[in-house]
C-alpha positions, 0 to 999 in steps of 0.5 A, a space after each residue: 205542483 199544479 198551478 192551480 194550487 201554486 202560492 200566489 206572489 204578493 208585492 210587499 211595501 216594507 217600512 224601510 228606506 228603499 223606493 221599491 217594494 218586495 217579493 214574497 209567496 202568499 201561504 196556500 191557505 190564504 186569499 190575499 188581496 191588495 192592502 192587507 198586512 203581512 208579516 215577513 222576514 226581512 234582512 233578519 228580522 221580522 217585519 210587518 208591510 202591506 200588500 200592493 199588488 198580488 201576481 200569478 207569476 215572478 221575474 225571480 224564479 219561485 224557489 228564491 223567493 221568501 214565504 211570508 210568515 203570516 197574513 194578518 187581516 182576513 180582509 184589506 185594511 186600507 181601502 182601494 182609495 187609500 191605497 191610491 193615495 199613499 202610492 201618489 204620496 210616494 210617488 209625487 214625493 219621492 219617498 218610500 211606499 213602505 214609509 208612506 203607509 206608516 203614516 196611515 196606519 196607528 202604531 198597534 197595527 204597525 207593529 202586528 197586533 189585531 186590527 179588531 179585538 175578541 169582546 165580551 158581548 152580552 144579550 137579554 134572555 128571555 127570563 131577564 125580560 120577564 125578570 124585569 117587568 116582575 113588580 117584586 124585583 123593584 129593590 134590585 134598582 142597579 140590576 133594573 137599570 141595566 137590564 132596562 137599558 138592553 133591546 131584545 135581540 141586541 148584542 152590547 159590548 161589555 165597553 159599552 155597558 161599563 161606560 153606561 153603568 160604572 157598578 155594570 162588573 159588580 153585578 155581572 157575575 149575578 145576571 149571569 148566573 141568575 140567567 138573565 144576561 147570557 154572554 159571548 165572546 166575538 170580534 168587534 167588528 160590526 159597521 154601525 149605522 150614522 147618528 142622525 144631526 140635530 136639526 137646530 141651529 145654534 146661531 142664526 147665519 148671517 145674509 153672506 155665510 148663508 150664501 156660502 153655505 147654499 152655494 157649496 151644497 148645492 153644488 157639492 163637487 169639487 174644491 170650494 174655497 171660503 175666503 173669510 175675513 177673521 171674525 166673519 164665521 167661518 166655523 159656523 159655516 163649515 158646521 152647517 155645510 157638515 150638518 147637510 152631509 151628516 143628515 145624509 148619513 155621511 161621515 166629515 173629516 175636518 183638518 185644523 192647524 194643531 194650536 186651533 184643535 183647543 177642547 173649547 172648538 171641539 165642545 162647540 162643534 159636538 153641541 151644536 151637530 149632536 153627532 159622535 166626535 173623534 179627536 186625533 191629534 199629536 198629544 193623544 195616546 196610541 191606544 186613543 189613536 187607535 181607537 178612533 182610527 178603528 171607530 171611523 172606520 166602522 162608522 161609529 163616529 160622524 166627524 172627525 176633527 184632528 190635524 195633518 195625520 188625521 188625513 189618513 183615516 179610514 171611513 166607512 162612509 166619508 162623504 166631505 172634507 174640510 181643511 180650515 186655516 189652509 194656509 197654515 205651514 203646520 199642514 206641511 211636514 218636514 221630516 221624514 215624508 216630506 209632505 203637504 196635507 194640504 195638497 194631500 186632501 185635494 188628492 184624497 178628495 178626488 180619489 174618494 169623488 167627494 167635495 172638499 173645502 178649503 177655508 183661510 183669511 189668507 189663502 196661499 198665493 198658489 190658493 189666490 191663483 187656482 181662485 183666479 184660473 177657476 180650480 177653486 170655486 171661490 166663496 167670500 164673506 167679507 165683513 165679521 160677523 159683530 165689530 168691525 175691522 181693526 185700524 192700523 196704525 204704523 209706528 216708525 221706530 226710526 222717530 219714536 224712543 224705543 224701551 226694551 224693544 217697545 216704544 213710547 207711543 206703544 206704552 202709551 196705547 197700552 196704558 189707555 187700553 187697560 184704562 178703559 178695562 180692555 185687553 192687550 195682545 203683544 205679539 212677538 214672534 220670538 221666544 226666550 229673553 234674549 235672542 243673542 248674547 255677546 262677549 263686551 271685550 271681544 264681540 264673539 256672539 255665542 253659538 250651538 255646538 251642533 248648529 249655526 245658530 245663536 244661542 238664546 238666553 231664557 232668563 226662566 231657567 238661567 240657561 242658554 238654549 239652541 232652539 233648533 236642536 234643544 241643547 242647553 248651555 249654563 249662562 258662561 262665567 268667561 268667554 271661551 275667545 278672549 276669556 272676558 267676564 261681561 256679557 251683553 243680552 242682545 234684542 229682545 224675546 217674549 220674556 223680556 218683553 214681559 219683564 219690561 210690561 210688568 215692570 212699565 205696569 205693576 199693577 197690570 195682570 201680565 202674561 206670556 203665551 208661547 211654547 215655553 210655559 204652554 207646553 200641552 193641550 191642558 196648559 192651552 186650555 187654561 190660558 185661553 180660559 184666563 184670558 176669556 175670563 179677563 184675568 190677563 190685561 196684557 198677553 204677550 204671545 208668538 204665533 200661537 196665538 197668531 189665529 182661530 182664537 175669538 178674544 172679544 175683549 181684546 181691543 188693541 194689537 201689537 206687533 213687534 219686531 215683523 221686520 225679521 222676515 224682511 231679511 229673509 233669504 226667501 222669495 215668500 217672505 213678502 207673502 208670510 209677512 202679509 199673512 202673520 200681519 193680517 192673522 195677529 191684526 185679526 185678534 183685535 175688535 172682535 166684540 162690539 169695542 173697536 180695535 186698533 193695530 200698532 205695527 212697530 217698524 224700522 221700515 215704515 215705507 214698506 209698500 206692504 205696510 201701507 197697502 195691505 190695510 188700505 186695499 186687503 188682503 187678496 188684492 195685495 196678493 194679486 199685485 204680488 203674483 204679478 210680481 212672481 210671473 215676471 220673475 217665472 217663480 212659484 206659482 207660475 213655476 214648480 220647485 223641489 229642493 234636493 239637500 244633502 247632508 254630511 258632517 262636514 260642508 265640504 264633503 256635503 258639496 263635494 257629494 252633491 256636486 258630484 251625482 249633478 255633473 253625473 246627472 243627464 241633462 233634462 230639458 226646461 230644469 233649470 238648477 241653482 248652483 249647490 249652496 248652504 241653508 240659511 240654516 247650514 249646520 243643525 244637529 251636527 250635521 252640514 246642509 247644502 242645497 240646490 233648488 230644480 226649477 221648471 215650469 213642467 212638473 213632469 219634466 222637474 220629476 224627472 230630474 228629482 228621480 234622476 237625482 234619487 237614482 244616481 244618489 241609490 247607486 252611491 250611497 256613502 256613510 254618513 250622507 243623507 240625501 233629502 228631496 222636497 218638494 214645493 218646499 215652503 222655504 230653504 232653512 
């Protein structure tokens, strides 16, 4: 065969656990190139991947290698910047470019199906012009008004037409018959043109949010981080910088933690730009997904607003990026690629050439230093934009009478803030009744099964449940140790504390917000709007209700049981507790009434408690990175967390030790000793752990790909090995 006409060799990326892609021959009457679909045969069965690379020649000889069984896209489906990121995402996270680009791709298009569909599309012929400007037609009203709404020369989907006209089938039969509409079947693919912003702003800026807001689009490169304090119109800001790009013709992509994407954000943000929003977020169909998926990327919608995976869509024409709360852990995800969206956008960004804005009450320590060292240009707006700042108060649990985990001085403030007509928000991080229940005649304190975790009582459904694995256990009528019948309701959780503020204020309109009882993005709805509209006195919430939300009637904060982070086996428990204290607090005064914070502590000589509110948040931080270069811990050193887990403990440290003492040394890696999780067992399974430190980040790849190798050269049955990078904590 003349090589000219030699099937060309395409490199596939299959989605499959293996840290390599695939060999296979493009069929000869294709033009493949890089980021188009193919399906394939793969350890038998059918399998669809994209193509990364496409070569003239192979290292195996042609006759071994497959044919693909069909190219699907007649062009790329992912563009050269999006083919870019998912090959850093694997390659700084060490995982698989197969599984990687699962994560950019919706679940029809994983699965084989057409990237865009035949539809129905119909145009106005000349006799239904003339038709319609005939005066004797004026009774057929509904075949009028259909008629009237289409151009001349234009082509409109039969979707289009029935979202306009919901009586469009029972006529279509008529026009087209009748000669007025004529109809055609073809692909919709057509890249529509920007719509326009609404000129007029809703709000009028503030003196500082304007400044920010001039600053960024003059400068228009880059990472620019708002550091805004809570209440002091971030949102705002971010919808007038999107107003600038969007009146260019531009396209924004803005990220939101998943609980701050409530209808209510997204109403206020499509009313006051006047532009096509799409939604993607964990709770929408495929089909929707796929929708909106497709719809930005042919230009069809101007913003799109959605958390982590919304990252990975496809635009016509993105001109900016915005990633608010950027602190937020909801942006890392911990199962499958183990990835940061955060530092994911910072990547995006630069690949597309755009700029990109972070914004946070309380940026990350790593944020704090990349402000100071000038990676991040660093916009502030110190002061809310209506109430002031809440005070603090700190309530020493070692001198107060504490009732059902609250104390005196609590129930007192509450019982004056519903007094005076004001809401309460009680944060408890902690679901459920009662964290722990203990056998009275022996002391055993009952654990999952399948995990190393105490059972928790929630008195809602009578049971015990493992909140890390989901397991549920009746309540016991003995103890499986010694037999005994009486059991004790150790600590406090959010429906405890509830049953003690109805019982404290029977008169109160109490209620719990957690993941218990709000399950959905309708469930959230409706409590949010119960709140806004003070039909709840005391609302007892976990972090859900920890951020982004504006109550402006709640007045008085409380904070219960902080302490646990206190005993974290974590060098960033400090840093999380700062931020949790200074998100919860940001609740309280947002109106015009003036907010007070109650932060109920065994360790009320904490430096943080006393510090953080006298000298603000940033400040504190600064302090605190002093502390973390004098030990060389992250930012001023990188980290990746390598696990293993097996079945039994045993087995999990003997592996991992194991392919370390096999490891060549590297220079400037420093590496712990194998240890348990905090969390040892989940779900069955043992978890042990070390933790690569160094100060050079190529150095600490190195190790990790080391590691990754040696763990492909001696795979075992039943051991998983994981690597994390940058990792936010070691549970």
């Amino acid at each position: 065969m003349p090589a000219t006409e030699q099937e060309a060799i395409i490199e596939v990326a299959l989605p499959c656990p293996l840290y390599k892609t695939f060999e296979y021959l493009a069929p000869l009457d294709y033009s493949v190139v890089a980021g188009m679909r193919v399906e394939v045969d793969f350890a038998r069965r059918k399998m669809v991947g994209v193509i990364t690379a496409v070569k003239a020649e192979s290292e195996y000889p042609r006759e071994k290698l497959k044919s693909a069984r069909a190219v699907l896209d007649a062009a790329p489906i992912l563009s050269d910047s999006l083919l870019a990121l998912a090959t850093w995402i694997a390659g700084y996270y060490h995982a698989p470019l197969g599984e990687v680009f699962q994560l950019f791709l919706p679940a029809a298009l994983r699965q084989g199906k057409a990237l865009y569909q035949a539809e129905t599309f119909y145009q106005l012929t000349e006799e239904g012009s003339l038709w319609r400007e005939d005066v004797t037609n004026r009774q057929a009203r509904a075949k009028l008004a259909i008629l009237e709404f289409l151009k001349i020369g234009e082509f409109y989907a039969e979707s289009t037409l029935v979202s306009a006209f919901a009586n469009f089938k029972n006529h279509r039969r008529e026009l087209l018959d009748w000669q007025l509409l004529v109809a055609s079947e073809r692909l919709d693919d057509e890249i529509d043109v920007a719509k326009m912003p609404a000129t007029e702003r809703p709000l009028q800026l503030t003196s500082a949010q304007q400044q920010v807001v001039d600053g960024i689009i003059d400068k228009q490169d880059g990472v620019a981080f708002i550091e805004g304090v809570t209440g002091s119109g971030k949102t705002a800001v971010y919808t007038e910088i999107a107003r600038d790009f969007l009146a260019k013709g531009q396209q924004v992509l803005m990220l939101v933690p998943e609980i701050g994407l409530t209808p209510q954000f997204v109403s206020r943000i499509e009313q006051s730009l006047k532009v096509r929003v799409g939604v993607i977020h964990s709770q929408i169909t495929d089909l929707e997904r796929l929708q909106a998926w497709r719809d930005a990327r042919l230009g069809r919608v101007d913003l799109i607003i959605g958390t982590r995976s919304a990252l990975f869509t496809p635009f016509s024409r993105l001109g900016l990026i915005i990633v608010d709360e950027a602190h937020d852990g909801s942006y890392i995800q911990r199962d499958g690629v183990r990835y940061s969206a955060h530092n994911s956008a910072i990547k995006r960004a630069s690949l597309e050439n755009i700029p990109l804005i972070l914004g946070s009450a309380t940026p990350t320590y790593e944020s704090v230093r990349n402000i100071k060292e000038g990676r991040f240009t660093h916009y502030q707006l110190p002061s809310r934009v209506s109430g002031a700042m809440p005070e603090w108060e700190i309530i020493n649990c070692h001198e107060e009478k504490v009732y059902d985990g609250i104390s005196g001085k609590v129930l007192d403030e509450i019982e004056a803030t519903i007094a005076r007509q004001e809401q309460v928000l009680v944060f408890l991080n902690r679901r459920g009744f009662s964290p722990v229940l203990t056998c009275l005649d022996c002391g055993t304190m009952l654990e999952c099964d399948h995990c190393s975790s105490y059972l928790n009582y929630h008195r809602t459904t009578g049971k015990l449940h493992c909140h890390h694995c989901a397991t549920r256990y009746p309540y016991p009528e003995s103890c499986q140790n010694c037999g005994g019948s009486s059991f004790k309701e150790l600590g406090a959780g959010t429906q405890k504390i509830e049953k003690a503020l109805v019982d404290a204020f029977p008169q109160a309109k109490v209620m719990r917000f957690d993941r218990d009882n709000v399950r959905n993005s309708r469930d959230l709805e409706s409590h949010l709007a119960q709140i806004n509209a003070q039909e709840a006195d005391i609302i007892i919430g976990t972090q859900m209700l920890a951020k982004g939300h504006d109550f402006p009637n709640i007045t008085l904060v409380v904070l219960l049981n902080s302490d646990g982070l206190f005993f974290a086996n974590d060098f960033r428990a400090d840093e999380k507790l700062a931020q949790l204290l200074m998100q919860v607090s940001g609740r309280a005064g947002r109106g015009e009434k003036k907010g007070k914070v109650l932060v109920q502590t065994m360790f009320a000589d904490n430096a943080l408690f006393n510090e953080l509110p006298k000298i603000g948040y940033h400040a504190y931080a600064e302090k605190s990175l002093e502390i973390r270069e004098i030990l060389a811990l992250p930012p001023y050193s990188n980290q990746i967390l390598v696990q293993v887990e097996a079945r039994s403990e045993a087995e999990a440290t003997h592996y991992l030790s194991g392919i370390l003492s096999l490891m060549p040394a590297i220079e400037d890696v420093e590496i712990t000793p194998v240890m348990p999780n905090n969390l040892k067992r989940r779900q069955g399974f043992y978890r042990v752990h070390i933790i690569l430190q160094s100060e050079s980040r190529a150095s600490l790849h190195r190790a990790a790909f080391q590691l990754r190798l040696l763990y492909e050269a001696n795979i075992r049955t039943g051991i998983r090995l994981l690597i994390e990078v940058d990792p936010v904590d070691f549970s």
